[in-house]
C-alpha angles and dihedrals in degrees: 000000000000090000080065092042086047093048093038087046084054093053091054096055082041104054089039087054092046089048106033104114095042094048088048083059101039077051094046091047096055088045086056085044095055099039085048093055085041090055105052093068145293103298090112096179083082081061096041090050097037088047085055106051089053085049091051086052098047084054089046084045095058089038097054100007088058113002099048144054121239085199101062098055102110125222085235086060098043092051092047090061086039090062096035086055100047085052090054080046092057098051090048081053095050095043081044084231120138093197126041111222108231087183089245099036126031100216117203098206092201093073098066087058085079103061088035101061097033081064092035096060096042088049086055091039099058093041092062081057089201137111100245129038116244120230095245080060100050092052095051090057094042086061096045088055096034090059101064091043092053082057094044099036096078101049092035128016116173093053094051083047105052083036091058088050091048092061100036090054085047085056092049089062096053089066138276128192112260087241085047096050093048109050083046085062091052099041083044095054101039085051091057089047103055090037110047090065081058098034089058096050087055097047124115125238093256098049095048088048092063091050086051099039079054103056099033104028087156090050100051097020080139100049126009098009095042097101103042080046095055090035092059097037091054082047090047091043095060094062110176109330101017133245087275134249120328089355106102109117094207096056092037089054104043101240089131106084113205092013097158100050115010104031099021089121078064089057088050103051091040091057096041112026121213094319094063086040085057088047097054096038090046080055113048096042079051086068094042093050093052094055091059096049084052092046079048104052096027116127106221122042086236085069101039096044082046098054088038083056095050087043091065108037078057099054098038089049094059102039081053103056098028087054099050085046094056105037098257088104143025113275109265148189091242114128116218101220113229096026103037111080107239134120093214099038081053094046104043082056104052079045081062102042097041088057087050077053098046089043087046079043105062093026087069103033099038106037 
């Protein structure tokens, strides 16, 4: 009995000394999280529910980071919650709602798609056991992507469509044959260029407005182009060090529109400045590249396809949502995690990041 408690008491110190950079900036991103939401105002109930979905995904990072297998989750299984969610999809679709209110969490369905299909197409992939996909494959994946976005698009474009790119992008690096990868940029490029003459005229005014206020912010700085104004003035305005907590003018005024979700990352630099910029950056890539070095030195291709996958839903999240902060890119719906206000957007990253934990997990403790 105390020989078990010994050996259980080791892996404990063993497991806190594996872990025990990424857990100090998993701990240092949730602090930025919470002083963020503190900063924006005194509704503390941002902070209260911000502080308990990271709560909720601590509690999902020591269940399936530490506690489960990522090896023993079955195709079978994966494709079941893939079709129970499409069909929770679908209802959103029907009642045009993008979040079902469950009375004491609002869940935006379209979140958990991210960490599903990321495990769905590496499940697929390593079944096939070849070097290249084969069309039929491919195909096959391109369906499986193509299904969730038809339900989102509608209620919410932009996201569906950075999310299809996301994944496609994700396919390309699990390998297609030279012939296979070309004619689908040509049929890629001949599609966009029969189709953006159509897509513009369906689009809605609003979604036409970002594109404008994108390309002409100084024309339409009072309709279309307001929020990416105010979003680079409160970035400008933070200079090197930041106009200090709970300062910002900008954030204190409420020029900022979506300021806790959206444009949060403008909060931030205009609290911080650049140095605080730097932290949470440093950060954050921190966690990226980790998930690399663990796709890079995993023992089985399910585990290295998986923390590819993570690696890049990280890093495309936050180039999303940083460069439409900033003006490099249109405004969109994409949420930054760590710094953007959300429960599921919360809770579909620490997923992620508890199945990089369980693959650096039982990389380390069954070799």
């Amino acid at each position: 009995m105390k020989l078990c408690i010994t050996m259980e008491k080791d892996k404990i110190k063993l497991i806190f000394k594996t872990f025990k950079l990424p857990f100090i900036v998993l701990f240092f991103l949730i602090l930025i999280s919470e002083l963020n939401q503190l900063g924006m105002g005194e509704e503390y109930l941002y902070l209260w529910k911000n502080l308990a979905s990271h709560i909720l995904g601590i509690g999902i990072l020591v269940f399936l980071g530490f506690l489960g297998d990522y090896r023993k989750i079955t195709l079978k299984i994966v494709f079941s919650i893939y079709i129970f969610l499409n069909f929770i999809l679908l209802i959103c679709l029907l009642f045009q709602k993008r979040w079902l209110n469950l009375g004491f969490f609002n869940l935006q369905p379209s979140e958990f798609i991210k960490p599903l299909l990321i495990f769905l197409i590496s499940l697929i992939v390593v079944k096939e056991a070849s070097i290249y996909l084969s069309l039929k494959t491919l195909l096959k994946l391109m369906g499986l992507i193509l299904v969730p976005l038809i339900f989102i698009a509608p209620l919410d474009l932009d996201y569906a469509f950075i999310m299809g790119g996301m994944f496609v992008f994700f396919v390309l690096f699990l390998g297609i044959p030279k012939r296979v990868l070309l004619i689908l940029i040509l049929i890629g490029a001949l599609v966009s260029i029969l189709m953006v003459p159509l897509g513009w005229s369906k689009l809605k005014p609003h979604q036409k407005g970002r594109i404008l206020g994108y390309l002409y912010p100084e024309k339409y700085s009072q309709t279309w182009g307001y929020q990416l104004n105010q979003s680079l003035i409160a970035v400008g305005s933070g200079g090197i060090i930041g106009q200090g907590f709970k300062k910002g003018w900008s954030t204190k005024l409420h020029y900022l529109p979506a300021k806790r979700t959206d444009l949060a990352f403008a909060v931030w630099s205009e609290t911080w400045g650049l140095i605080g910029v730097s932290v949470f950056l440093f950060l954050y890539g921190f966690l990226v590249y980790y998930a690399i070095l663990v796709s890079e030195t995993a023992k089985d291709l399910l585990g290295k396809y998986l923390s590819l996958g993570i690696a890049l839903i990280l890093f495309w999240q936050a180039f999303f949502n940083i460069g439409g902060v900033i003006g490099l890119l249109p405004m969109t719906s994409i949420p930054l995690p760590f710094i953007s206000y959300g429960g599921s957007i919360t809770v579909s990253t620490y997923i992620l990041i508890s199945l990089l934990f369980n693959i650096a997990f039982k990389r380390t403790f069954f070799k």
